[in-house]
N, CA and C atoms as a LAMMPS dump frame, in Angstrom:
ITEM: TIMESTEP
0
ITEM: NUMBER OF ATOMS
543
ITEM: BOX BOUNDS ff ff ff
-5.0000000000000000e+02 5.0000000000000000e+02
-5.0000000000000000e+02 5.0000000000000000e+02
-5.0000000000000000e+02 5.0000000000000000e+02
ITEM: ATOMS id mol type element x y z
1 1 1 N 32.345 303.925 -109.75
2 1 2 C 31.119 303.557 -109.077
3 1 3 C 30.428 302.411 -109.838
4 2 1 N 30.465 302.081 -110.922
5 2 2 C 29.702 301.486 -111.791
6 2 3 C 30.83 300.07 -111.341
7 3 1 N 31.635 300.194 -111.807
8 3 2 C 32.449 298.885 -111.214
9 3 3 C 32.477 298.464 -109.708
10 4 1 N 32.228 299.215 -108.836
11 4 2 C 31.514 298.718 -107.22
12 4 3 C 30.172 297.68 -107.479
13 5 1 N 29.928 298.312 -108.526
14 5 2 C 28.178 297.13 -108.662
15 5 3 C 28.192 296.587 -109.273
16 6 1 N 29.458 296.076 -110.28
17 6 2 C 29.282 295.376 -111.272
18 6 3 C 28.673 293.815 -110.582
19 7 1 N 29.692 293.657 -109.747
20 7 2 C 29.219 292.325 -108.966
21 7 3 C 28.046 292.025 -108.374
22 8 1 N 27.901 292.976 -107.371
23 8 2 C 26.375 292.619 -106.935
24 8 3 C 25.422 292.502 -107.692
25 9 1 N 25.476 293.785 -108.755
26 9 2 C 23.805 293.155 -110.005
27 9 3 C 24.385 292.189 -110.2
28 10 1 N 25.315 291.599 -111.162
29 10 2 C 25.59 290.349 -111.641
30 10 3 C 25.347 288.666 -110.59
31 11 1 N 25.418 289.15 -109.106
32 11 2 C 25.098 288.676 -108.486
33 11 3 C 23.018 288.495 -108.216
34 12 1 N 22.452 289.639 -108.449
35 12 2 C 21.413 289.807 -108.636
36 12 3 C 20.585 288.972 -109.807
37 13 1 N 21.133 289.072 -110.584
38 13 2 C 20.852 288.663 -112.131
39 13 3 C 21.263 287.232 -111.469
40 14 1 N 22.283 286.572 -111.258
41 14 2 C 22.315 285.315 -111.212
42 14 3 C 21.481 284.486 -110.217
43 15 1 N 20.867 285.067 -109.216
44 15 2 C 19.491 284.683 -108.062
45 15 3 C 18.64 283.898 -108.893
46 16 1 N 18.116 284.634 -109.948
47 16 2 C 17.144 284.754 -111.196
48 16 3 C 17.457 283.471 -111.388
49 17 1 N 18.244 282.68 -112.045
50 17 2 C 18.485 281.477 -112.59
51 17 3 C 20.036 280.743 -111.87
52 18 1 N 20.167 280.367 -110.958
53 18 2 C 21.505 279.96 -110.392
54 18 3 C 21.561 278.226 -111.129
55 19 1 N 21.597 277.768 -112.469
56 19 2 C 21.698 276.596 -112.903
57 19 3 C 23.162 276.335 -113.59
58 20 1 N 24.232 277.489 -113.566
59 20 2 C 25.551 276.856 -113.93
60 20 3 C 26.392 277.154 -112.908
61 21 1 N 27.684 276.584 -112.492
62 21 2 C 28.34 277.118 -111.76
63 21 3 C 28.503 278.77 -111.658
64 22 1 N 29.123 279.482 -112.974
65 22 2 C 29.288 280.902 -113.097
66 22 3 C 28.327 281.636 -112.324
67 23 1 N 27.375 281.394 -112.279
68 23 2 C 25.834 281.48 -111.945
69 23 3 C 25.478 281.701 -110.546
70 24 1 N 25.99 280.084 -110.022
71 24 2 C 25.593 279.906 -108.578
72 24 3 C 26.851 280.471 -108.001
73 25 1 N 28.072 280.814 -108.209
74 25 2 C 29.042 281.051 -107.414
75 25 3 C 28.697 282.678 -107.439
76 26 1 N 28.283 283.14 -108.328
77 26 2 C 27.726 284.943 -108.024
78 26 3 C 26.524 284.909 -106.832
79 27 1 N 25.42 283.77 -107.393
80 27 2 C 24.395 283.809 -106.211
81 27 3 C 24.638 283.358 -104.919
82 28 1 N 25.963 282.48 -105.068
83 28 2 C 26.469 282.466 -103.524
84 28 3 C 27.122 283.744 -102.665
85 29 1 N 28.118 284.435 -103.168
86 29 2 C 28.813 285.358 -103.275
87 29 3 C 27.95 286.758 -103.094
88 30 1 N 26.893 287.054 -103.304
89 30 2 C 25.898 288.067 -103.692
90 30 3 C 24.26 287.671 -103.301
91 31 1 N 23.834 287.022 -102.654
92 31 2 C 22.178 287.187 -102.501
93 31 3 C 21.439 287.898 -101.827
94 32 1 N 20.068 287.706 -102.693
95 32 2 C 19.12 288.944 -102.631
96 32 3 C 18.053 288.41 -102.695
97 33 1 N 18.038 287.086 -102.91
98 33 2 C 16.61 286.509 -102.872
99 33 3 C 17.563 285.058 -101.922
100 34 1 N 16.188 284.5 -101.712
101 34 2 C 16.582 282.895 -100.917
102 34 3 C 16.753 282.144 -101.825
103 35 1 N 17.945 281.806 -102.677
104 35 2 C 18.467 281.258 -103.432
105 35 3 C 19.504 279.713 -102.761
106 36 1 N 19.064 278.365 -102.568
107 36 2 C 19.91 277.924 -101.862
108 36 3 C 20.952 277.308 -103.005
109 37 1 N 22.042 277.653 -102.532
110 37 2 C 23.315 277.165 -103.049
111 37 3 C 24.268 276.227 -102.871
112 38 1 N 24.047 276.005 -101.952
113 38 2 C 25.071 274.694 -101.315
114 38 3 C 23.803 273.585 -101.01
115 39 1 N 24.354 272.228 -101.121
116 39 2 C 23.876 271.126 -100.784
117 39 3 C 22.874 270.856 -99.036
118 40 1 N 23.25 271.354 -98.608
119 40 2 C 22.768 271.294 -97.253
120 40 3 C 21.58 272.394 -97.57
121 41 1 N 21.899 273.325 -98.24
122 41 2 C 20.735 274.295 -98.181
123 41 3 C 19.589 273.522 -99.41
124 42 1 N 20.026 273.324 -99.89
125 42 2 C 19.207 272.604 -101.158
126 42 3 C 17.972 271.523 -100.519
127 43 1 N 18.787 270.59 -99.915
128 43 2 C 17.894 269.294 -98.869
129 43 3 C 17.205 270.203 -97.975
130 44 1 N 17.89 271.36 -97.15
131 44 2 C 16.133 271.938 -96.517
132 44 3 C 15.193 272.223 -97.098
133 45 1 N 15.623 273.181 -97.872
134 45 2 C 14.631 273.651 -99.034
135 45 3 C 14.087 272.37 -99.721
136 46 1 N 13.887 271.029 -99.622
137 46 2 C 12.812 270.208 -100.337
138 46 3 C 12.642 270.127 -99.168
139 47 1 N 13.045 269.702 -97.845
140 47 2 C 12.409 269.292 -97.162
141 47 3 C 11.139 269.884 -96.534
142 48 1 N 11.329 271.255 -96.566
143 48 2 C 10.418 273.091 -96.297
144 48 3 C 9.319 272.58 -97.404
145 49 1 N 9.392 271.949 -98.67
146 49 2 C 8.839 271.574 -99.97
147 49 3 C 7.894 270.422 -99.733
148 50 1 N 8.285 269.514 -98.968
149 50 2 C 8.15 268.007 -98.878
150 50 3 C 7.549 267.207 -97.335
151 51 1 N 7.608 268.106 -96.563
152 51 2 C 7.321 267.344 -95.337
153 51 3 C 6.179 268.453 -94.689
154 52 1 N 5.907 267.81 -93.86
155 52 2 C 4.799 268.654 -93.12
156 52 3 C 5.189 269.575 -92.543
157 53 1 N 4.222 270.597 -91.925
158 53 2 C 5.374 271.656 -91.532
159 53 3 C 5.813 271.34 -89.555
160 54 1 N 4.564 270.481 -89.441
161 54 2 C 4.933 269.948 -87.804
162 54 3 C 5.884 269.017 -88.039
163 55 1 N 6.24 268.703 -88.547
164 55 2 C 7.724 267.592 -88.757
165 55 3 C 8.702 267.944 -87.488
166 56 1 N 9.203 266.603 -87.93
167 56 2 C 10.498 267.207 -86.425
168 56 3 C 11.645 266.056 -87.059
169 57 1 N 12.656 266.536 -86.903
170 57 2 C 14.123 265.8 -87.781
171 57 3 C 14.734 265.487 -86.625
172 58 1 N 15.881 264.674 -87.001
173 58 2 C 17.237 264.588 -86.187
174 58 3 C 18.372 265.084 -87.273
175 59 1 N 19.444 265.135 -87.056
176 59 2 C 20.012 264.946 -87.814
177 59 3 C 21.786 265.271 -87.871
178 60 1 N 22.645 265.555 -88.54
179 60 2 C 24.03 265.963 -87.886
180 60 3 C 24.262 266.944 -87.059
181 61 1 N 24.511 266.944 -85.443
182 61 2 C 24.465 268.051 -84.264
183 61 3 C 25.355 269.375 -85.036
184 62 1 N 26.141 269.792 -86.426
185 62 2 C 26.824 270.976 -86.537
186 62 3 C 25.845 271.992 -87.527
187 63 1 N 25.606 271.562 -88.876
188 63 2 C 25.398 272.142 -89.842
189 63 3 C 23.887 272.928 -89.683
190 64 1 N 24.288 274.124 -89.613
191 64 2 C 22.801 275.225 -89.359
192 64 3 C 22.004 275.237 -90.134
193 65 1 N 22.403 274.975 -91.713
194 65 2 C 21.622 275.827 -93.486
195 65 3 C 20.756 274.379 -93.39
196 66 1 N 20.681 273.471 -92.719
197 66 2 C 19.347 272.068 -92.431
198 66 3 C 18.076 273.218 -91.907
199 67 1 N 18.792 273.583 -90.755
200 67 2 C 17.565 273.748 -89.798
201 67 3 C 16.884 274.956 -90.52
202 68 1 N 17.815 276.171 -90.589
203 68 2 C 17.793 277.165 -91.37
204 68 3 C 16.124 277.507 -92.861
205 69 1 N 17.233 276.531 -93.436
206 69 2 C 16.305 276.191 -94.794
207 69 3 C 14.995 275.615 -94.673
208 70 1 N 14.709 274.414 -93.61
209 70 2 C 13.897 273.79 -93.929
210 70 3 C 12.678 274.391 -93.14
211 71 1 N 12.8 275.119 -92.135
212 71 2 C 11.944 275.633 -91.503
213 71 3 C 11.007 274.941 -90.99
214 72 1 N 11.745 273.399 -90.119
215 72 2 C 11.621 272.551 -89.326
216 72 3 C 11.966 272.541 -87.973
217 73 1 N 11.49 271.658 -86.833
218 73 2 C 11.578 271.271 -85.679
219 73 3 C 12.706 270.182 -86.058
220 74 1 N 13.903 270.648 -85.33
221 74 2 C 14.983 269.395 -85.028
222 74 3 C 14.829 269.499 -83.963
223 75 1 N 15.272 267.89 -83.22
224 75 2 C 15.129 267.525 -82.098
225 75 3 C 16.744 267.945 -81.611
226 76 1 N 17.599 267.937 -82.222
227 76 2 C 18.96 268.978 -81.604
228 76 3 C 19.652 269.808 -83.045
229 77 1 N 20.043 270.778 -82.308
230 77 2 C 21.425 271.563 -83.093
231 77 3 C 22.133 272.018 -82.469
232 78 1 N 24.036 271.603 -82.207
233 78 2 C 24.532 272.384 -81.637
234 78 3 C 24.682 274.074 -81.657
235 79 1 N 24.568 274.577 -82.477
236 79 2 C 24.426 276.005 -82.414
237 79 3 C 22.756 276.469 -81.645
238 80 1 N 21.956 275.963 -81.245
239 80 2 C 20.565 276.307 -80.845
240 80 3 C 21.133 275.891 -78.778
241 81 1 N 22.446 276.389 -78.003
242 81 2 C 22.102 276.323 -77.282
243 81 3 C 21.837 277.052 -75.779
244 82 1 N 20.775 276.879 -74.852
245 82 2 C 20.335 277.635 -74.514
246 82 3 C 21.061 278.573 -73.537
247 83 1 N 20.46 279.738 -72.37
248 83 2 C 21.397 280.508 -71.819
249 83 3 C 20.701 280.064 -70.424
250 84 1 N 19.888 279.274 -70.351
251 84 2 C 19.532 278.837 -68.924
252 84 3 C 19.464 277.579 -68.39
253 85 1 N 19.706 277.207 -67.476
254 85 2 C 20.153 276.433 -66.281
255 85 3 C 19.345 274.803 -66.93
256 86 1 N 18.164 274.788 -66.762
257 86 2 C 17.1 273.739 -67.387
258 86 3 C 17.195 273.615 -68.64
259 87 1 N 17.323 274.594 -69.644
260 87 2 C 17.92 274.178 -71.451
261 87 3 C 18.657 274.035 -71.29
262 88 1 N 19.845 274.313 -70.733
263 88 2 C 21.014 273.595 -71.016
264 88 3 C 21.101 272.098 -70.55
265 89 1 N 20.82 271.721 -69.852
266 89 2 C 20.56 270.497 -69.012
267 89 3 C 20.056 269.734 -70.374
268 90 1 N 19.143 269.854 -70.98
269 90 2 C 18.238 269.215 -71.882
270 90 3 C 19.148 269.505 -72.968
271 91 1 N 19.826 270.371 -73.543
272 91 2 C 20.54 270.655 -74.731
273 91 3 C 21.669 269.622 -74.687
274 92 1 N 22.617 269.433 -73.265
275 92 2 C 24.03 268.475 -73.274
276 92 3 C 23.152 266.954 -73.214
277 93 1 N 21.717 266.776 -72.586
278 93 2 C 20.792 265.338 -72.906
279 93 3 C 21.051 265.148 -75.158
280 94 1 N 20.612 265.841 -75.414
281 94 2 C 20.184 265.843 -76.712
282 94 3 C 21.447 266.037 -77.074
283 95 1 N 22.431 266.34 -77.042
284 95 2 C 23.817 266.816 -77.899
285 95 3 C 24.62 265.31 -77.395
286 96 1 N 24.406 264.786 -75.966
287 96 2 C 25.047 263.589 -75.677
288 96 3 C 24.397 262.669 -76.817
289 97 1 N 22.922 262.424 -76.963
290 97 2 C 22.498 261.233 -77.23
291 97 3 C 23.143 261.469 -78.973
292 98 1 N 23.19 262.409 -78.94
293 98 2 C 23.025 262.942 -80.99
294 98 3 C 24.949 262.264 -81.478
295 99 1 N 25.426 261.985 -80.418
296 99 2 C 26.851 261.618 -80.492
297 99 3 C 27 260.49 -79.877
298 100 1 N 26.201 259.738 -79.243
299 100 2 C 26.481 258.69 -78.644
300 100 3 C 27.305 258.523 -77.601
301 101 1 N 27.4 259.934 -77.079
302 101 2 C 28.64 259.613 -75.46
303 101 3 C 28.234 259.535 -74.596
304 102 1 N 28.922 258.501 -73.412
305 102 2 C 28.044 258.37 -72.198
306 102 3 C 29.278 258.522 -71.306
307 103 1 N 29.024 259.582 -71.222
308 103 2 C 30.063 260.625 -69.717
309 103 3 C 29.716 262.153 -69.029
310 104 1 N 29.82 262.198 -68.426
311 104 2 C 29.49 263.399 -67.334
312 104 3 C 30.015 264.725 -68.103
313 105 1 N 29.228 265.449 -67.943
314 105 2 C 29.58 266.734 -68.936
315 105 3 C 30.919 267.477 -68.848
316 106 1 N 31.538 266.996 -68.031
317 106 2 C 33.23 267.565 -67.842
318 106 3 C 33.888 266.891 -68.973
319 107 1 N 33.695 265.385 -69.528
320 107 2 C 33.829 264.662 -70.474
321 107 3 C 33.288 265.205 -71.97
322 108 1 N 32.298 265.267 -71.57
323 108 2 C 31.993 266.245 -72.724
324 108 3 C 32.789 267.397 -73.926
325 109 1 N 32.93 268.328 -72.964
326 109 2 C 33.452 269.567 -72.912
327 109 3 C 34.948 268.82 -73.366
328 110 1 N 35.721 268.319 -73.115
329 110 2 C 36.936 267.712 -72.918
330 110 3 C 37.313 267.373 -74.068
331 111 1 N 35.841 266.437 -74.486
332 111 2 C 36.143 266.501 -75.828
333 111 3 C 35.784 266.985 -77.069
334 112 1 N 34.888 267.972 -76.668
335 112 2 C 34.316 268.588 -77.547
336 112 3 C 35.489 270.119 -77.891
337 113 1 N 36.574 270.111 -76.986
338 113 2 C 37.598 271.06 -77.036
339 113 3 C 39.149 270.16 -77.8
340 114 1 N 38.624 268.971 -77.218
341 114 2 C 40.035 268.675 -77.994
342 114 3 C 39.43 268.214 -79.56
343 115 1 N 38.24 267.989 -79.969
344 115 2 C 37.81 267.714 -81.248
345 115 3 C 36.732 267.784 -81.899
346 116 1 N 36.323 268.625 -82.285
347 116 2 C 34.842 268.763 -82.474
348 116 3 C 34.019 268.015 -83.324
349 117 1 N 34.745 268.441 -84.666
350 117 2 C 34.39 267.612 -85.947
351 117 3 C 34.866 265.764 -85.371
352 118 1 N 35.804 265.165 -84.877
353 118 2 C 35.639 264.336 -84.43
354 118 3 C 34.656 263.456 -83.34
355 119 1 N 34.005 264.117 -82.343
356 119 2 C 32.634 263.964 -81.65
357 119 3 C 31.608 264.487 -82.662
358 120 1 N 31.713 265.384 -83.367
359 120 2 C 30.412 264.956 -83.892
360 120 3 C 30.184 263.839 -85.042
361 121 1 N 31.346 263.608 -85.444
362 121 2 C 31.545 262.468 -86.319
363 121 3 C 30.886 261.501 -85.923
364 122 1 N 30.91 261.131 -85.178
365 122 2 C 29.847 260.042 -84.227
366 122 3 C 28.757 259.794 -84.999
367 123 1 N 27.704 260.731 -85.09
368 123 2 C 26.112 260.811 -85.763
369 123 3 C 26.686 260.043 -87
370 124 1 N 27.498 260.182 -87.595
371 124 2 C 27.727 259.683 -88.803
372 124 3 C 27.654 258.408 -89.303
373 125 1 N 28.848 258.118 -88.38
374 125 2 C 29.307 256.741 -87.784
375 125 3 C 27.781 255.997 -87.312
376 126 1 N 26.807 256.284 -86.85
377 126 2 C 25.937 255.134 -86.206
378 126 3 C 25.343 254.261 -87.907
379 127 1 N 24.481 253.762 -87.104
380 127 2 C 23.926 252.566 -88.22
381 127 3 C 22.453 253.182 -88.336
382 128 1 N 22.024 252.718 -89.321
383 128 2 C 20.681 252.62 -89.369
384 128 3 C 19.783 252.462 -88.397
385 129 1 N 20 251.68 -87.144
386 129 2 C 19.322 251.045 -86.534
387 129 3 C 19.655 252.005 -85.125
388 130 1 N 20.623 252.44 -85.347
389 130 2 C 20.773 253.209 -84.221
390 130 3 C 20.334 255.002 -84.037
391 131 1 N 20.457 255.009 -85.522
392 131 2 C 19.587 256.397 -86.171
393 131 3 C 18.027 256.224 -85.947
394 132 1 N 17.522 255.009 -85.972
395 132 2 C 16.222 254.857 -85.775
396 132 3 C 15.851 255.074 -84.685
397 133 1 N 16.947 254.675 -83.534
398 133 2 C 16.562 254.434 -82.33
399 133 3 C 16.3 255.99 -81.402
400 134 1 N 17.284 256.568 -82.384
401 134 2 C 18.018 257.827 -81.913
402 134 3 C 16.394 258.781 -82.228
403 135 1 N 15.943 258.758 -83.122
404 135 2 C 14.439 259.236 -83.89
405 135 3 C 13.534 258.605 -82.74
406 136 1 N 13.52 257.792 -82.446
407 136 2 C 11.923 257.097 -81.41
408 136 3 C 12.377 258.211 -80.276
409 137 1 N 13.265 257.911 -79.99
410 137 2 C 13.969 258.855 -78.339
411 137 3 C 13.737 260.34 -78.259
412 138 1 N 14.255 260.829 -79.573
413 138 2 C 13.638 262.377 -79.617
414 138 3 C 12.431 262.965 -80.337
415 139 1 N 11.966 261.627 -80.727
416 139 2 C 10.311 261.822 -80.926
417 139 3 C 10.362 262.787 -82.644
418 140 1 N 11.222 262.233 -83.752
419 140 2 C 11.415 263.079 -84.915
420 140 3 C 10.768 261.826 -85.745
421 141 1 N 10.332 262.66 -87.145
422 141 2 C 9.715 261.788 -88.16
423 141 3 C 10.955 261.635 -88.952
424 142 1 N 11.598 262.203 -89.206
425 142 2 C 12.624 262.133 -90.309
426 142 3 C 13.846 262.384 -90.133
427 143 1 N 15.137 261.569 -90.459
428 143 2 C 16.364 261.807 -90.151
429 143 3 C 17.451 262.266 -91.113
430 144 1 N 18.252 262.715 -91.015
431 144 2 C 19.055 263.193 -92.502
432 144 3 C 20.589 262.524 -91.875
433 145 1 N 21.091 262.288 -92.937
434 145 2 C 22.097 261.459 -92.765
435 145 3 C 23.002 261.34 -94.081
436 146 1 N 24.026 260.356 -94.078
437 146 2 C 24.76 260.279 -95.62
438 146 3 C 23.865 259.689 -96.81
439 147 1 N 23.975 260.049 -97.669
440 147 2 C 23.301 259.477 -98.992
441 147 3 C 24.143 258.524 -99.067
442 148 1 N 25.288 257.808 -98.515
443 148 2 C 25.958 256.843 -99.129
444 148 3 C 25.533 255.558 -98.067
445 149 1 N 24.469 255.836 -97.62
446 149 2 C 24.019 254.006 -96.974
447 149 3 C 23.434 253.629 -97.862
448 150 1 N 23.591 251.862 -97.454
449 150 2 C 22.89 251.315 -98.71
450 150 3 C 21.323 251.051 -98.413
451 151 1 N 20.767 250.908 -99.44
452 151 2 C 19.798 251.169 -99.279
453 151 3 C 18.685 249.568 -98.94
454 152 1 N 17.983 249.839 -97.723
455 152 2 C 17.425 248.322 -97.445
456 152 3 C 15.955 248.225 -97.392
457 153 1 N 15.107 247.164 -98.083
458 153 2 C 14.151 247.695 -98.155
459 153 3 C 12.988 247.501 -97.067
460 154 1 N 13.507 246.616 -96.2
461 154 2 C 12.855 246.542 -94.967
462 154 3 C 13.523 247.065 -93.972
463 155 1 N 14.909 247.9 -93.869
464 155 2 C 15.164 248.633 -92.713
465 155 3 C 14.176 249.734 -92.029
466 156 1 N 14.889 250.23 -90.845
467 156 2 C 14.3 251.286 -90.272
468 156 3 C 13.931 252.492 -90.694
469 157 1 N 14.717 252.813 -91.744
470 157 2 C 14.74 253.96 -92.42
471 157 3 C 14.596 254.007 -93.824
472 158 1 N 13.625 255.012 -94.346
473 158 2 C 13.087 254.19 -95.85
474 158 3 C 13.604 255.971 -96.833
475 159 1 N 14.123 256.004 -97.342
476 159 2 C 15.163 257.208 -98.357
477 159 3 C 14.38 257.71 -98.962
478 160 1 N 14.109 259.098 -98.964
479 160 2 C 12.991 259.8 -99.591
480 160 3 C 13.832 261.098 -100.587
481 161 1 N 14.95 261.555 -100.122
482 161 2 C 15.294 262.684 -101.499
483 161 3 C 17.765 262.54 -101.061
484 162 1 N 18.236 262.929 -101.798
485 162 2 C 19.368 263.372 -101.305
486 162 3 C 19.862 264.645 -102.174
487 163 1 N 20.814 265.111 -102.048
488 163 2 C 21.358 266.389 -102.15
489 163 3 C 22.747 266.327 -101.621
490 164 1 N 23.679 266.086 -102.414
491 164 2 C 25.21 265.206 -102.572
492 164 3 C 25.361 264.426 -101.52
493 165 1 N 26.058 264.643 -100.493
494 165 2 C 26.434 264.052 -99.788
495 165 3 C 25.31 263.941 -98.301
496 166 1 N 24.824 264.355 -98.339
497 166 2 C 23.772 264.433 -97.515
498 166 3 C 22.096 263.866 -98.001
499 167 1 N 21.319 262.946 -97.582
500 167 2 C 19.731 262.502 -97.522
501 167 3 C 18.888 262.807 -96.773
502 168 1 N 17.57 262.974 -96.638
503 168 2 C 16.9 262.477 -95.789
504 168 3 C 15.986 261.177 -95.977
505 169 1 N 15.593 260.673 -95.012
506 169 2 C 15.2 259.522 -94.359
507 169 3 C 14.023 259.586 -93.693
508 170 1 N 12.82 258.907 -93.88
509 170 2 C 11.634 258.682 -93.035
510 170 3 C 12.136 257.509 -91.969
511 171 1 N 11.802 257.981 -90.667
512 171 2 C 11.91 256.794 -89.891
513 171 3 C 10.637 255.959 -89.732
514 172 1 N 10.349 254.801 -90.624
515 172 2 C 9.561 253.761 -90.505
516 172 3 C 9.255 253.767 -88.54
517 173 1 N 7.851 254.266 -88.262
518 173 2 C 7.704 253.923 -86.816
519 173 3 C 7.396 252.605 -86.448
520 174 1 N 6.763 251.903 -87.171
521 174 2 C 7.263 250.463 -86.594
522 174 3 C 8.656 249.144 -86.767
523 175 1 N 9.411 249.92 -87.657
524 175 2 C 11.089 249.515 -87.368
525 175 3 C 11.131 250.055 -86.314
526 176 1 N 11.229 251.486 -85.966
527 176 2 C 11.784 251.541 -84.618
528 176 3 C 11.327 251.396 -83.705
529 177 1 N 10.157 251.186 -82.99
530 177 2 C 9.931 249.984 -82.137
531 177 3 C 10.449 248.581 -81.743
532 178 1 N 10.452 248.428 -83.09
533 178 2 C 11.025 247.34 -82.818
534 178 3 C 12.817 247.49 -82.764
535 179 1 N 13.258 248.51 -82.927
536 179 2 C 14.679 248.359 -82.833
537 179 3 C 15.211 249.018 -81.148
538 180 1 N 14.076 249.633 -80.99
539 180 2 C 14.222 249.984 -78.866
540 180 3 C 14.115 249.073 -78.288
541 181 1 N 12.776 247.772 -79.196
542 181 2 C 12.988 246.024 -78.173
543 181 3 C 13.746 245.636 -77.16
């Protein structure tokens, strides 16, 4: 019996301070408090820290531990979608624009079965300018995106924290105005 729990306290105990790997891989493995552990959970959690709480994001249509953590308004998530006739309508609007496809929802589906991680790859793929554009349209203050754009100091989007492979981004509202022109 004592060896059934060895893990979980040890998992317990590591909540407390998750600052080495040994550490965080028990508090991943085992939590008991809101301990975020992975990178995606980390960037909500400043963002929950850092932004207002009426905020509203855009950001990659898959990864949940964003929305999850930050205890924000995104303007889409594919997992958030609805079971009726009018949300859904508005969910494949917002899941089209969040990917950039312009085809009839049979198209969609088509390809969202033959590739997922590839359609959503898309969000990735846009530019700055098109992330901005993408933010005026669904009416979000802040976008999250790769930490590996470079960084411009009069673009649309001005870099406020990252968390490995993942940033967020203020969308400058008068870049994007001017980038809907």
């Amino acid at each position: 019996m004592i060896a059934a729990w060895a893990g979980p306290t040890a998992g317990l105990v590591a909540g407390l301070a998750p600052e080495s790997r040994p550490t965080e891989a028990l508090a991943a493995r085992w939590r008991f408090a809101p301990t975020p552990v992975k990178d995606d959970e980390r960037l909500g959690a400043w963002c929950r820290e850092h932004t207002p709480a009426d905020s509203r994001f855009i950001g990659p249509p898959g990864p949940k531990g964003l929305r999850l953590w930050s205890r924000r308004n995104w303007a889409f998530n594919r997992a958030g979608s609805p079971y009726h006739a009018r949300g859904l309508a508005d969910w494949y609007e917002r899941f089209r624009d969040h990917v950039a496809f312009d085809g009839p929802p049979e198209e969609l589906v088509r390809a969202y079965l033959d590739g997922r991680h590839r359609l959503e790859a898309r969000y990735d793929a846009m530019t700055d300018a098109q992330l901005a554009a993408l933010a005026g349209r669904q009416e979000a203050d802040f976008v999250v995106a790769g930490s590996d754009r470079p960084a411009q100091a009069d673009g649309p989007l001005e870099r406020l924290h990252a968390e490995g492979e993942l940033a967020v981004y203020r969308a400058r509202p008068e870049r994007v105005a001017q980038v809907q022109r």
